[in-house]
PDB file of N, H, CA, C and O in Angstrom:
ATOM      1  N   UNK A   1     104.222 100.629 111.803  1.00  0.00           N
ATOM      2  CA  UNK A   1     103.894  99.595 110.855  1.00  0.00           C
ATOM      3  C   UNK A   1     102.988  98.544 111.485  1.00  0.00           C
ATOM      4  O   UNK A   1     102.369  97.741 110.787  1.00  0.00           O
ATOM      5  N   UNK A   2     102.908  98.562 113.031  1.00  0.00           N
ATOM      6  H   UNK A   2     103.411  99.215 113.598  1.00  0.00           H
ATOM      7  CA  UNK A   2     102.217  97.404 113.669  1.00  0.00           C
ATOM      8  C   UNK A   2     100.406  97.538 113.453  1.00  0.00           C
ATOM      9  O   UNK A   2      99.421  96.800 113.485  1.00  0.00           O
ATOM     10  N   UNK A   3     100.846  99.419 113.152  1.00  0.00           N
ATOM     11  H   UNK A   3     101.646 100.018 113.126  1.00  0.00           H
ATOM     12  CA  UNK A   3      98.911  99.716 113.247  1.00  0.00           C
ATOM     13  C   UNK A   3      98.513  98.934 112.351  1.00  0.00           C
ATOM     14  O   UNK A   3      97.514  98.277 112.645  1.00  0.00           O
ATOM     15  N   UNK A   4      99.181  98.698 110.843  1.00  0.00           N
ATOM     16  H   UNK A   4      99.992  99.232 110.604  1.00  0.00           H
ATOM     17  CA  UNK A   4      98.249  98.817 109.639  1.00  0.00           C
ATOM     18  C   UNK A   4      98.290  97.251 110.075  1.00  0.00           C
ATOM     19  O   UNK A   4      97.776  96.852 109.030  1.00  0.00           O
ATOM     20  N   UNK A   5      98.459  96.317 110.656  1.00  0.00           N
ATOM     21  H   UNK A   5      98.876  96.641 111.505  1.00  0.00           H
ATOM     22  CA  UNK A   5      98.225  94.514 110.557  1.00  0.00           C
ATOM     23  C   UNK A   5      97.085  95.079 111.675  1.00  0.00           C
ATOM     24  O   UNK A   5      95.908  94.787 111.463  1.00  0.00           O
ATOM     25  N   UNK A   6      97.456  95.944 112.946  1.00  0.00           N
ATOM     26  H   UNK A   6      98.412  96.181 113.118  1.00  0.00           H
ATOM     27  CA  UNK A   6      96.507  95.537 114.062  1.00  0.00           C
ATOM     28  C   UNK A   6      95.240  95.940 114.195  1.00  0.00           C
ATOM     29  O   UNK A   6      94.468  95.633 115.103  1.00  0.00           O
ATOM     30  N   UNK A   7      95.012  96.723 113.154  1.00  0.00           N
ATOM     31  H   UNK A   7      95.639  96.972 112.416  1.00  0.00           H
ATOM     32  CA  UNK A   7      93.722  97.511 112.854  1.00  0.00           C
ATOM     33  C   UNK A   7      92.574  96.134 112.387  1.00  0.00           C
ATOM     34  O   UNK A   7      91.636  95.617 112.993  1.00  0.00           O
ATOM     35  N   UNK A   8      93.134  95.902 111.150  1.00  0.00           N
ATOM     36  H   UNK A   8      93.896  96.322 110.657  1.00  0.00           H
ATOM     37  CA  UNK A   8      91.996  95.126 110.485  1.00  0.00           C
ATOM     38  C   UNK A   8      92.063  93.796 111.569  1.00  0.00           C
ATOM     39  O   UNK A   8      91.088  93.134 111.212  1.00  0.00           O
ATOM     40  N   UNK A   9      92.635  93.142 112.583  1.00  0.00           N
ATOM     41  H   UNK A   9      93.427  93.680 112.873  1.00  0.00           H
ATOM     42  CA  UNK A   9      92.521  92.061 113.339  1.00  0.00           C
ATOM     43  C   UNK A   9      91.774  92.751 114.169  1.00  0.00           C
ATOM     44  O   UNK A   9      90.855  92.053 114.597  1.00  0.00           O
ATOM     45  N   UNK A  10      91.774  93.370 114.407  1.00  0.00           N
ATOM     46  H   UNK A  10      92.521  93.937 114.060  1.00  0.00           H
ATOM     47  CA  UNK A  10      90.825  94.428 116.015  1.00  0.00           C
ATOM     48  C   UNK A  10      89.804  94.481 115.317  1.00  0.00           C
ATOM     49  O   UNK A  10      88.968  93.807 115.917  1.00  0.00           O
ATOM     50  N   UNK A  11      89.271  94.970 114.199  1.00  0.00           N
ATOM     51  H   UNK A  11      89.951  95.517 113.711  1.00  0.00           H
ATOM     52  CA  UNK A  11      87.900  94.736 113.488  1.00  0.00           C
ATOM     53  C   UNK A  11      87.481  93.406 113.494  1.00  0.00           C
ATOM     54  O   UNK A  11      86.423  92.995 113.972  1.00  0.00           O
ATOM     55  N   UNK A  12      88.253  92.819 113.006  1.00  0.00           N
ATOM     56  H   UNK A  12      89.112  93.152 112.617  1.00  0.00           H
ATOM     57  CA  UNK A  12      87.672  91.119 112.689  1.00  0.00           C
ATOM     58  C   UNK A  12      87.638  90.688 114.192  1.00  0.00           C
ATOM     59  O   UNK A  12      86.511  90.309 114.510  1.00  0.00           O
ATOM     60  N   UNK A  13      88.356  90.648 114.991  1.00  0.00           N
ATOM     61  H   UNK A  13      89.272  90.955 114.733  1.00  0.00           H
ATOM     62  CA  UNK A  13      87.690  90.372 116.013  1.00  0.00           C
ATOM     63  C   UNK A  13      86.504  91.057 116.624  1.00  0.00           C
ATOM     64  O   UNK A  13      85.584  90.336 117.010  1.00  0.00           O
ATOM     65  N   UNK A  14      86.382  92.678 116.794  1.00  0.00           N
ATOM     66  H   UNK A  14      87.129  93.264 116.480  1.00  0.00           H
ATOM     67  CA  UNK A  14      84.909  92.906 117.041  1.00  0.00           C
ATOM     68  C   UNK A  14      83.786  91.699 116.737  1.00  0.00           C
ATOM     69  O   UNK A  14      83.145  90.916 117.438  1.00  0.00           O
ATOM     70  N   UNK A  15      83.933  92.053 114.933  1.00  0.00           N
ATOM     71  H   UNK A  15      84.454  92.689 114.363  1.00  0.00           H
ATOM     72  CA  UNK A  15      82.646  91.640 114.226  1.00  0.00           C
ATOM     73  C   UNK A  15      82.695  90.226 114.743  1.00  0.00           C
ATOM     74  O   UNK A  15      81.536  89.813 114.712  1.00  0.00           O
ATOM     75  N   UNK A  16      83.523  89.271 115.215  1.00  0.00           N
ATOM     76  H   UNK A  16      84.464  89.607 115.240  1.00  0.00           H
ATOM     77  CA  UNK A  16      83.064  87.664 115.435  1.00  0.00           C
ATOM     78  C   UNK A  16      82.821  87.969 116.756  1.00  0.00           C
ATOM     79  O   UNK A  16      82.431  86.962 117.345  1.00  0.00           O
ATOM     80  N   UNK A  17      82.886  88.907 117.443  1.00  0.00           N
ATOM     81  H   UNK A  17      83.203  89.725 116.964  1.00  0.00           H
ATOM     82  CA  UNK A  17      82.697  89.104 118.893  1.00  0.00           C
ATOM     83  C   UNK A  17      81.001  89.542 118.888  1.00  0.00           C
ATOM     84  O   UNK A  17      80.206  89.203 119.765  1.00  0.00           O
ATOM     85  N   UNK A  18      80.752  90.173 117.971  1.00  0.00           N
ATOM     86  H   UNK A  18      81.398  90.449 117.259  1.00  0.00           H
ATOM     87  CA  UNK A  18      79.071  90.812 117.926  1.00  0.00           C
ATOM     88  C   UNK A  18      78.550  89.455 117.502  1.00  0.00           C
ATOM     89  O   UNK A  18      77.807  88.793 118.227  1.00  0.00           O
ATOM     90  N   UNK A  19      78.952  89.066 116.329  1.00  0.00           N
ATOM     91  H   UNK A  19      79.555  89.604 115.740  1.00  0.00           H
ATOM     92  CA  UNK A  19      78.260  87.663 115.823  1.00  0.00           C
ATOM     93  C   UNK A  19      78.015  86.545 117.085  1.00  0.00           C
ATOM     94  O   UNK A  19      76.894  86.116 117.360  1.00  0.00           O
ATOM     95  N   UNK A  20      79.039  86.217 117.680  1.00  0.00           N
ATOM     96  H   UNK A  20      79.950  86.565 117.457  1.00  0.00           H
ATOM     97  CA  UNK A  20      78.786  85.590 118.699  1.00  0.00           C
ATOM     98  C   UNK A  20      77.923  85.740 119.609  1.00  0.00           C
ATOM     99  O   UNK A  20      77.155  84.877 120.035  1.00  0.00           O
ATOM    100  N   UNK A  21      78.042  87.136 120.029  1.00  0.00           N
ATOM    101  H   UNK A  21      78.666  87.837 119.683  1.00  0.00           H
ATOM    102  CA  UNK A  21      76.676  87.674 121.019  1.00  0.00           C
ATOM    103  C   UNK A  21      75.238  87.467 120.213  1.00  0.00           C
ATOM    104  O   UNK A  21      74.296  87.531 121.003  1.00  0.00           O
ATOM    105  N   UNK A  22      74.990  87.326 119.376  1.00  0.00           N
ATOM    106  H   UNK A  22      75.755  87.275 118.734  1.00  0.00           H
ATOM    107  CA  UNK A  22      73.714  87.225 119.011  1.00  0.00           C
ATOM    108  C   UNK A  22      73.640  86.215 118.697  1.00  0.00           C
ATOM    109  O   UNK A  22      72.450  85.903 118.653  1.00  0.00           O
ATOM    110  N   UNK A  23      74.611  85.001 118.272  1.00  0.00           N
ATOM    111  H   UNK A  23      75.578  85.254 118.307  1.00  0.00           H
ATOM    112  CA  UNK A  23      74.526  83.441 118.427  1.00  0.00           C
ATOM    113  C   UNK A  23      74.042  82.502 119.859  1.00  0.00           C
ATOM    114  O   UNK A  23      73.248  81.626 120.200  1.00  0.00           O
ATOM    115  N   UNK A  24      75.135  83.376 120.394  1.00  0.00           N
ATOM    116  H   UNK A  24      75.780  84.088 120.117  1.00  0.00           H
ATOM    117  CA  UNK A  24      74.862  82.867 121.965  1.00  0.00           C
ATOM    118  C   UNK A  24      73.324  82.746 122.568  1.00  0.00           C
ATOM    119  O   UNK A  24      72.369  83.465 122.272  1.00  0.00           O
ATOM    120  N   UNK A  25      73.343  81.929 123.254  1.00  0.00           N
ATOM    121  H   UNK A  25      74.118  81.345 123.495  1.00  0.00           H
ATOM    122  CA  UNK A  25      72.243  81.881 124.894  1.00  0.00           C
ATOM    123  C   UNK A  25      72.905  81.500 125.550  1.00  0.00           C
ATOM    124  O   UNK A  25      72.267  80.816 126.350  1.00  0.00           O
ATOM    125  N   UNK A  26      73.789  81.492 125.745  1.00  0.00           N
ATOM    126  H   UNK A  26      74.308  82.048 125.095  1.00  0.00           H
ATOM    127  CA  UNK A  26      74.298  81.620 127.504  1.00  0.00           C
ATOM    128  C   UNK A  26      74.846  83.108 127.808  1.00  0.00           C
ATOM    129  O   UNK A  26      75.461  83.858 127.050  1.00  0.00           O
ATOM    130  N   UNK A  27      74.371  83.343 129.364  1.00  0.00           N
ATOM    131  H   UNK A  27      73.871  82.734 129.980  1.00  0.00           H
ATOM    132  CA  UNK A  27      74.694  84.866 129.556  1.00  0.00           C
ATOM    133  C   UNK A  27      76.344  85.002 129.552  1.00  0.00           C
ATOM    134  O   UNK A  27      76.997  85.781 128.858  1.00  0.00           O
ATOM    135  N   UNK A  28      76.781  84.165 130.384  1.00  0.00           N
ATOM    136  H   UNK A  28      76.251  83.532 130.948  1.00  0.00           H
ATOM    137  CA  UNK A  28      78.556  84.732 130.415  1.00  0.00           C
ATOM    138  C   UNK A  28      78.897  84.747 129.151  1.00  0.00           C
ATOM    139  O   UNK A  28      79.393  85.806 128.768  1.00  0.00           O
ATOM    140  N   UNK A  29      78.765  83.736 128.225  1.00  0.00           N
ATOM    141  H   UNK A  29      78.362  82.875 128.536  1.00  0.00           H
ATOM    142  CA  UNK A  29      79.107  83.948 126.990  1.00  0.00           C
ATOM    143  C   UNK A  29      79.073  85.107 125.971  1.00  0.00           C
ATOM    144  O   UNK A  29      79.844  85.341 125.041  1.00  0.00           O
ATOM    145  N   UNK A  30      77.687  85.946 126.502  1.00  0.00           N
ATOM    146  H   UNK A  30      77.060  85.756 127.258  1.00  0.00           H
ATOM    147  CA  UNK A  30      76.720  86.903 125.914  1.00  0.00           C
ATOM    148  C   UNK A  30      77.937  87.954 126.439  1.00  0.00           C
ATOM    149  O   UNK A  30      78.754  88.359 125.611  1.00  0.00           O
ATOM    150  N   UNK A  31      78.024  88.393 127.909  1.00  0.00           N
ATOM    151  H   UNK A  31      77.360  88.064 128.581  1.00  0.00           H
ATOM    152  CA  UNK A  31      79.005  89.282 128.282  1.00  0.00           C
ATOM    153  C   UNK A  31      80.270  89.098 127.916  1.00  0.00           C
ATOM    154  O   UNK A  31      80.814  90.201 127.898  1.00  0.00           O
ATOM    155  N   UNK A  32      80.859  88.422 127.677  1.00  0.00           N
ATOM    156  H   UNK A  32      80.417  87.526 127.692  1.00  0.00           H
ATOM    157  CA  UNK A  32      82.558  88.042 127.868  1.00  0.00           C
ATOM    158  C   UNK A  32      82.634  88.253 125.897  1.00  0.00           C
ATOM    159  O   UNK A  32      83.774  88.306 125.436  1.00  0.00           O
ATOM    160  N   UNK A  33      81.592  88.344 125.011  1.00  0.00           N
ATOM    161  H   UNK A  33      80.666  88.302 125.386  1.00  0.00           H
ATOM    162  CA  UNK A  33      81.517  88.536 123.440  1.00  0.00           C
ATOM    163  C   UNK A  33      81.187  90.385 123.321  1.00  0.00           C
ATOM    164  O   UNK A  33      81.805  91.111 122.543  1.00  0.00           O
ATOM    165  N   UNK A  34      80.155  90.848 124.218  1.00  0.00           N
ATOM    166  H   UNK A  34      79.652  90.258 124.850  1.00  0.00           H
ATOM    167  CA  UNK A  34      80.119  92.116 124.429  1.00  0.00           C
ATOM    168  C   UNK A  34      80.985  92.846 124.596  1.00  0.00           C
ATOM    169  O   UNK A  34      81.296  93.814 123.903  1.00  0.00           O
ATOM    170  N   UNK A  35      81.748  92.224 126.095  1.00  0.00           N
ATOM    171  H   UNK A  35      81.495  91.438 126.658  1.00  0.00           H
ATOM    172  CA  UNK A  35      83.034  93.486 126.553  1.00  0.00           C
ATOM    173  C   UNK A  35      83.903  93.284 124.932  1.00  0.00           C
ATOM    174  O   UNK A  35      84.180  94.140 124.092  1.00  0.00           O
ATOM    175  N   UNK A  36      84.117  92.061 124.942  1.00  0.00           N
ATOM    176  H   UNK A  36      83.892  91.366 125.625  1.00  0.00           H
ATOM    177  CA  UNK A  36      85.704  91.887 123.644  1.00  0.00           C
ATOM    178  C   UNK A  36      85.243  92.391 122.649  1.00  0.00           C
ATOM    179  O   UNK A  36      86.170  92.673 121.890  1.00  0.00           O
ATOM    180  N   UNK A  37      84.166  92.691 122.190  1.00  0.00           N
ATOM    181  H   UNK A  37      83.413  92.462 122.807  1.00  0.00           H
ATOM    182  CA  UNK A  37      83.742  93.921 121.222  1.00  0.00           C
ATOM    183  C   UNK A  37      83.734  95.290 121.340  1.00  0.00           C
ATOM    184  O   UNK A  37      84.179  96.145 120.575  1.00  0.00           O
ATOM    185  N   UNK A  38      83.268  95.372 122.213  1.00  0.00           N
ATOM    186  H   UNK A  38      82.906  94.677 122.835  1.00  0.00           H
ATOM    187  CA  UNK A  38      83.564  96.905 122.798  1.00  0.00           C
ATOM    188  C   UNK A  38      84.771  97.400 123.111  1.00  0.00           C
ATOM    189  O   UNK A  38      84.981  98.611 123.182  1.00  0.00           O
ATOM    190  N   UNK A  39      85.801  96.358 123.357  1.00  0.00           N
ATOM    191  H   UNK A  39      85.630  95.375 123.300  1.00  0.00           H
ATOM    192  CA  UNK A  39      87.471  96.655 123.878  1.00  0.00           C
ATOM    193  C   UNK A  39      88.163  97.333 122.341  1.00  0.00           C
ATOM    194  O   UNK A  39      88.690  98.419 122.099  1.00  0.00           O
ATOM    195  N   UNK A  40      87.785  95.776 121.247  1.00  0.00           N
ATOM    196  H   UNK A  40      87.358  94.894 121.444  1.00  0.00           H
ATOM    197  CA  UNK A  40      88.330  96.284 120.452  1.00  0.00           C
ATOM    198  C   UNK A  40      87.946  96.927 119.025  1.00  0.00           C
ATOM    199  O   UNK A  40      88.658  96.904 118.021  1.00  0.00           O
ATOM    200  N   UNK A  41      86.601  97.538 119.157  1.00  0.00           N
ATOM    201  H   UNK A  41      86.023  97.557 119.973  1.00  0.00           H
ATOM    202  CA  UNK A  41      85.964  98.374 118.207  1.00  0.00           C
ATOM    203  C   UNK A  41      87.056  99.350 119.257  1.00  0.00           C
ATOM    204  O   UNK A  41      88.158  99.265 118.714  1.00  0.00           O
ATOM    205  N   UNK A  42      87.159 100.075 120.305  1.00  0.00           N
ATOM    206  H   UNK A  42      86.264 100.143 120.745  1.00  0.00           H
ATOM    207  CA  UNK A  42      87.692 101.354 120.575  1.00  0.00           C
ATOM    208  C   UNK A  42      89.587 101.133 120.441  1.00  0.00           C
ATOM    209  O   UNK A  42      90.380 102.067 120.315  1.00  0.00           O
ATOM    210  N   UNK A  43      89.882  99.934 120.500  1.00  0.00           N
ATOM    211  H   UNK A  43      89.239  99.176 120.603  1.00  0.00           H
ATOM    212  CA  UNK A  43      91.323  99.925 119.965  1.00  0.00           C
ATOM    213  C   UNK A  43      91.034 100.075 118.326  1.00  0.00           C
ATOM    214  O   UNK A  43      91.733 100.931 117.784  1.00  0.00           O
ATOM    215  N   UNK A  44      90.577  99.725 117.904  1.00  0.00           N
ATOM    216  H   UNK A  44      90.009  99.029 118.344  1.00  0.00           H
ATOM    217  CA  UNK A  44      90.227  99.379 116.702  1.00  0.00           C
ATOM    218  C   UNK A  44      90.046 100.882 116.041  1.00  0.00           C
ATOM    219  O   UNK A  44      90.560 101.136 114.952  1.00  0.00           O
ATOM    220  N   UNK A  45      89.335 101.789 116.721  1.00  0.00           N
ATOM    221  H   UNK A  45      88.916 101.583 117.605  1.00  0.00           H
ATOM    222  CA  UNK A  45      89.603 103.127 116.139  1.00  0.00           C
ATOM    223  C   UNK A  45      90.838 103.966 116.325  1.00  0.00           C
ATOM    224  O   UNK A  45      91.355 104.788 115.569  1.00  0.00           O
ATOM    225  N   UNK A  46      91.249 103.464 117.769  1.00  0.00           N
ATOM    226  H   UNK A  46      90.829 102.796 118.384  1.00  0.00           H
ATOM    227  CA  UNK A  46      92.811 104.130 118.173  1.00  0.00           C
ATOM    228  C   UNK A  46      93.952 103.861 116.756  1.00  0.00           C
ATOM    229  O   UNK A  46      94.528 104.682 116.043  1.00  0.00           O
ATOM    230  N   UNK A  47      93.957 102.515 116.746  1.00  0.00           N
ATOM    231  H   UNK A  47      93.489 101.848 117.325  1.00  0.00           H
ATOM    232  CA  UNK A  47      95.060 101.836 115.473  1.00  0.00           C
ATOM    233  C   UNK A  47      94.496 102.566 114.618  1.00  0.00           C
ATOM    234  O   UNK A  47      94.968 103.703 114.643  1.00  0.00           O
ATOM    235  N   UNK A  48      93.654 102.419 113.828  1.00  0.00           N
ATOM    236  H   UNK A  48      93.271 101.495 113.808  1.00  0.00           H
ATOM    237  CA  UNK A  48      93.259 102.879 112.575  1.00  0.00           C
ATOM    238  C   UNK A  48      93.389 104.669 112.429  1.00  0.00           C
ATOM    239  O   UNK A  48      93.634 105.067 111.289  1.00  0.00           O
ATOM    240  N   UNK A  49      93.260 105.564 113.352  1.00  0.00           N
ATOM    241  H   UNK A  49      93.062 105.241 114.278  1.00  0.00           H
ATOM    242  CA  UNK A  49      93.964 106.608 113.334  1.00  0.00           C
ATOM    243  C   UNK A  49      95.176 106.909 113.224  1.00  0.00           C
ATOM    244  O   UNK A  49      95.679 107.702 112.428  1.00  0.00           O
ATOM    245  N   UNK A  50      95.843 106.077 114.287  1.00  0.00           N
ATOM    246  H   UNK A  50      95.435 105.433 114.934  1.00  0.00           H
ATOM    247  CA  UNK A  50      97.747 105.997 114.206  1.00  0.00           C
ATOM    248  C   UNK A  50      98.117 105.300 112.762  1.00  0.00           C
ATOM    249  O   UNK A  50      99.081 105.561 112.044  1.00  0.00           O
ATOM    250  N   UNK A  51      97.172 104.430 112.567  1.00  0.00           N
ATOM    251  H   UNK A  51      96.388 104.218 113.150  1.00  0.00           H
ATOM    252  CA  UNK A  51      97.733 104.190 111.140  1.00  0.00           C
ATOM    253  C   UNK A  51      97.822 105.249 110.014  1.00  0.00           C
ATOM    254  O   UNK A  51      98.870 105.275 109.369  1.00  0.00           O
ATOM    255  N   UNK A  52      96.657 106.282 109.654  1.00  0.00           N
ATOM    256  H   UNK A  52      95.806 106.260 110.178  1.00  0.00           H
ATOM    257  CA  UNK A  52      96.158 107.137 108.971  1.00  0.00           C
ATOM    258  C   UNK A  52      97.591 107.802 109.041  1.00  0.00           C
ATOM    259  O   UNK A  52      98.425 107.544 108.173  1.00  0.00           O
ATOM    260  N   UNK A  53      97.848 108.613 110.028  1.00  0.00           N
ATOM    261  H   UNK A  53      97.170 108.822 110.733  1.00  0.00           H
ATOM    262  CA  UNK A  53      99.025 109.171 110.434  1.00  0.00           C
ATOM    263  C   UNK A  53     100.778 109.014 110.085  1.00  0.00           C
ATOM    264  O   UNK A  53     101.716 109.799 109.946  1.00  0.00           O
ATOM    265  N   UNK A  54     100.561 107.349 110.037  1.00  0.00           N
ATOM    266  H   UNK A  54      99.799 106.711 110.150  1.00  0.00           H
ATOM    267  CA  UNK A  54     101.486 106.940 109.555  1.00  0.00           C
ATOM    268  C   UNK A  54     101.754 106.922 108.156  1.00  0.00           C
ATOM    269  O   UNK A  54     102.879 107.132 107.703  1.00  0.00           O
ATOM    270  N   UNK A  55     100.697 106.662 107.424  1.00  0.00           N
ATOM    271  H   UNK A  55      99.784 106.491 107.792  1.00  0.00           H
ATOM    272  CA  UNK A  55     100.479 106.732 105.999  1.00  0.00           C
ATOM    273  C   UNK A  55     100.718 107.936 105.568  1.00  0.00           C
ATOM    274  O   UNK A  55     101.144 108.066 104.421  1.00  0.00           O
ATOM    275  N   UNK A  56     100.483 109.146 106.443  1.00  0.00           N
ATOM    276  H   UNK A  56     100.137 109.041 107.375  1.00  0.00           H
ATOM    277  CA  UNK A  56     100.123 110.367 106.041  1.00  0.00           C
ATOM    278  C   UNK A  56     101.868 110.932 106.187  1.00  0.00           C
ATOM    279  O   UNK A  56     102.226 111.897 105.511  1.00  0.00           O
ATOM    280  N   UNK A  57     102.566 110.428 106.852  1.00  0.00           N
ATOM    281  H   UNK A  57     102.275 109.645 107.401  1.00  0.00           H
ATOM    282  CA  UNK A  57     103.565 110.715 107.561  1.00  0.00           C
ATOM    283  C   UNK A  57     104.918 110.388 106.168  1.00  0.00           C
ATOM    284  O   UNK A  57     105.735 111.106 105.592  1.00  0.00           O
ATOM    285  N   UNK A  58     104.494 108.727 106.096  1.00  0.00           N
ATOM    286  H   UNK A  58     103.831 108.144 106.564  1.00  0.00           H
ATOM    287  CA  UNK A  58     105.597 108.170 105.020  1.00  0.00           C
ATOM    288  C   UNK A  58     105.279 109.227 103.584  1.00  0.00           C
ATOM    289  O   UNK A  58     106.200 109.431 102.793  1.00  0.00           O
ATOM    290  N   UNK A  59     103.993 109.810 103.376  1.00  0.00           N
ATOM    291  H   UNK A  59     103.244 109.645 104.018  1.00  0.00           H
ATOM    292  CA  UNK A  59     103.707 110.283 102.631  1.00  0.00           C
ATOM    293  C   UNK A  59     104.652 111.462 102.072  1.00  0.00           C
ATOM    294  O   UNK A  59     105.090 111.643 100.936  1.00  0.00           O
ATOM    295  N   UNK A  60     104.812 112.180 103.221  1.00  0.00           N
ATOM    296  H   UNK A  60     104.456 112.033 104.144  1.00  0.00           H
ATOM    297  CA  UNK A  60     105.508 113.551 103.557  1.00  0.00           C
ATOM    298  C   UNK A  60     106.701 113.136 102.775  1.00  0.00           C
ATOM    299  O   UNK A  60     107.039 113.237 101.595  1.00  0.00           O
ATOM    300  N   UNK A  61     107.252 112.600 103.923  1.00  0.00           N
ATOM    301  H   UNK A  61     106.978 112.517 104.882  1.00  0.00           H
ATOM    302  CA  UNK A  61     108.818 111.889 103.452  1.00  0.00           C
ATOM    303  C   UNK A  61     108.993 111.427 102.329  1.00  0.00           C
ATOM    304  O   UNK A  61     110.019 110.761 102.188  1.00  0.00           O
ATOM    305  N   UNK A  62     108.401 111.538 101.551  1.00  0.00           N
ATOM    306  H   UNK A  62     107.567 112.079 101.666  1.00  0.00           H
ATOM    307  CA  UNK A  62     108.942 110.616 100.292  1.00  0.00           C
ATOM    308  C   UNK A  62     108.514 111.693  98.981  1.00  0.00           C
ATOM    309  O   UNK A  62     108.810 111.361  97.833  1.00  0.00           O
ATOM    310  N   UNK A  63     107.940 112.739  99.196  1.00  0.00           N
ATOM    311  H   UNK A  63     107.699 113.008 100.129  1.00  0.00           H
ATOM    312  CA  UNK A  63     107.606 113.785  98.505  1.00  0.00           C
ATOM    313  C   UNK A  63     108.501 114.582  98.781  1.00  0.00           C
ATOM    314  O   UNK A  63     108.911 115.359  97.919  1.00  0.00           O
ATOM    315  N   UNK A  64     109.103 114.569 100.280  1.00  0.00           N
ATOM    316  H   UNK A  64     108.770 113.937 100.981  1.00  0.00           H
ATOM    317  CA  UNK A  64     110.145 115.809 100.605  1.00  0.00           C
ATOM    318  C   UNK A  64     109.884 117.132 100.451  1.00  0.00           C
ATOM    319  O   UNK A  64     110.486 117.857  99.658  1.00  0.00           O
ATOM    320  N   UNK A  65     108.808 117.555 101.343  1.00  0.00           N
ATOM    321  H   UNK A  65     108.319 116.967 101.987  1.00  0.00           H
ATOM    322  CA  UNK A  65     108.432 118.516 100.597  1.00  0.00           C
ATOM    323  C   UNK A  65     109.073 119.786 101.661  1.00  0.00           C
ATOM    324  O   UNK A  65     109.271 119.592 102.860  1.00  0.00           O
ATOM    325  N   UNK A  66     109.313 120.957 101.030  1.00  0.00           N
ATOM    326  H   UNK A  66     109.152 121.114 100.056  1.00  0.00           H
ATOM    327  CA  UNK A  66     110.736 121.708 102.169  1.00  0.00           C
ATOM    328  C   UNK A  66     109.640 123.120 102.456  1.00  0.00           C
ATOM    329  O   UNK A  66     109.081 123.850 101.638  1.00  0.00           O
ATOM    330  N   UNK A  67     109.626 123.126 103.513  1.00  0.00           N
ATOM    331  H   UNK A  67     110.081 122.533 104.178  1.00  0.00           H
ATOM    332  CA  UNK A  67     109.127 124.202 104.339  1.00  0.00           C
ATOM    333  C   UNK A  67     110.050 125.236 105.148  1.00  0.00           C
ATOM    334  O   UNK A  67     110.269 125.167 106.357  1.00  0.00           O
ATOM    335  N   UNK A  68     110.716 126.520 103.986  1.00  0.00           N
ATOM    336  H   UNK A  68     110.538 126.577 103.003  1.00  0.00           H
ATOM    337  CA  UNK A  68     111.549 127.680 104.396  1.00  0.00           C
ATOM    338  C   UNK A  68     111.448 127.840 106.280  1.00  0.00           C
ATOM    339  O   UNK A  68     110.410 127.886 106.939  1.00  0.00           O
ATOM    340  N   UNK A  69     112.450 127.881 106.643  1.00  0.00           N
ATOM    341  H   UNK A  69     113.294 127.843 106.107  1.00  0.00           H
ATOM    342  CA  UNK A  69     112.155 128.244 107.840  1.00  0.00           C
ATOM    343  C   UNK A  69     112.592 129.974 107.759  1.00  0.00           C
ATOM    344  O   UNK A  69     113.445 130.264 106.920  1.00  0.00           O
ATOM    345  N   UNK A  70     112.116 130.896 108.467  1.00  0.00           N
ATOM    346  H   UNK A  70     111.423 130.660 109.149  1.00  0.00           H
ATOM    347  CA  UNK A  70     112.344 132.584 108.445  1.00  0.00           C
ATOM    348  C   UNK A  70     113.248 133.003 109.721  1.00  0.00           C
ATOM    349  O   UNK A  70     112.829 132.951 110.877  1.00  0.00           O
ATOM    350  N   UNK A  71     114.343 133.361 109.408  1.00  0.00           N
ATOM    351  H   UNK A  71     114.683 133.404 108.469  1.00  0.00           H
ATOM    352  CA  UNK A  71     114.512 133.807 110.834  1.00  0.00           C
ATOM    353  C   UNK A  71     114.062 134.911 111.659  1.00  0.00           C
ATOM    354  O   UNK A  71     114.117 135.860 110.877  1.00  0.00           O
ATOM    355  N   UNK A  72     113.614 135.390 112.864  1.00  0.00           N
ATOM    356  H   UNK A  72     113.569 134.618 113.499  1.00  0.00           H
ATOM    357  CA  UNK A  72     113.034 136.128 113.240  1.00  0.00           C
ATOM    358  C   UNK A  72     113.868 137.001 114.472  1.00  0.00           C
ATOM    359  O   UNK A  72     114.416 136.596 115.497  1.00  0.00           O
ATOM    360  N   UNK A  73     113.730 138.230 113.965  1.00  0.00           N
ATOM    361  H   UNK A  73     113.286 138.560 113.132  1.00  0.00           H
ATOM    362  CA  UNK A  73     114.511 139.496 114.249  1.00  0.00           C
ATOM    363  C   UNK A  73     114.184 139.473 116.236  1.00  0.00           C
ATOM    364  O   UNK A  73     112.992 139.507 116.540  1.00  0.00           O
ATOM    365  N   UNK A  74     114.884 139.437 117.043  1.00  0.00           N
ATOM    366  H   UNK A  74     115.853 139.409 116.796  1.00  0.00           H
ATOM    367  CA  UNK A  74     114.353 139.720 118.407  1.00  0.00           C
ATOM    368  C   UNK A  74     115.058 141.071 118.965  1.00  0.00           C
ATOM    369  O   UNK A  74     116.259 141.245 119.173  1.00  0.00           O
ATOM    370  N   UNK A  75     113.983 141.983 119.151  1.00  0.00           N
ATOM    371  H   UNK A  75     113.008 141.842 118.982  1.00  0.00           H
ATOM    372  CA  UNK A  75     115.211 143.111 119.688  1.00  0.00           C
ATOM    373  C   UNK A  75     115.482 143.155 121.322  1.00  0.00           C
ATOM    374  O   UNK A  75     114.880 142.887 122.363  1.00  0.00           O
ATOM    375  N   UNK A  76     116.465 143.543 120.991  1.00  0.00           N
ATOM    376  H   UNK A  76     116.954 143.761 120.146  1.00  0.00           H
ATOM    377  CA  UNK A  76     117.516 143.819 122.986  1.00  0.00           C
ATOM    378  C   UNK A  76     116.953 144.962 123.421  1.00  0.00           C
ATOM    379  O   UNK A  76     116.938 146.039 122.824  1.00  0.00           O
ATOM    380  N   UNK A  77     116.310 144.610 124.875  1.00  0.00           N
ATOM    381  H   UNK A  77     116.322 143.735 125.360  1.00  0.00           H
ATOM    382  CA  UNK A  77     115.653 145.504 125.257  1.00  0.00           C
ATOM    383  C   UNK A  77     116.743 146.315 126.362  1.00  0.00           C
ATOM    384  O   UNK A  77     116.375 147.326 126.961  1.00  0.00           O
TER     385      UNK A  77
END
């Protein structure tokens, strides 16, 4: 449940992290807005997958959907 809040904050921070870099003239500023964009555009895709998953998951469960299991014959050698 933590993905689906931490996703869209990991975006919004990217995007004020890019905005900033192209606001900026000062270099540390320029780097220290770069890396924290780049950190969390790639968390930012991690969450947003685990979220997908999760969605996809509660999905299952609540449809219940029943998958026969077969038992399978092993012979004694």
């Amino acid at each position: 449940m933590m993905s689906f809040f931490l996703a869209p904050l990991l975006w919004a921070i990217a995007f004020v992290s890019i905005y900033l870099y192209q606001a900026s003239e000062h270099e540390v500023t320029k780097v220290l807005a770069a890396s924290m964009a780049a950190v969390c555009i790639i968390w930012g895709f991690a969450a947003t997958h685990w979220g997908l998953h999760l969605l996809c998951l509660f999905v299952l469960v609540r449809y219940r959907f029943y998958f026969p299991l077969k038992p399978i014959s092993v012979d004694k050698l």
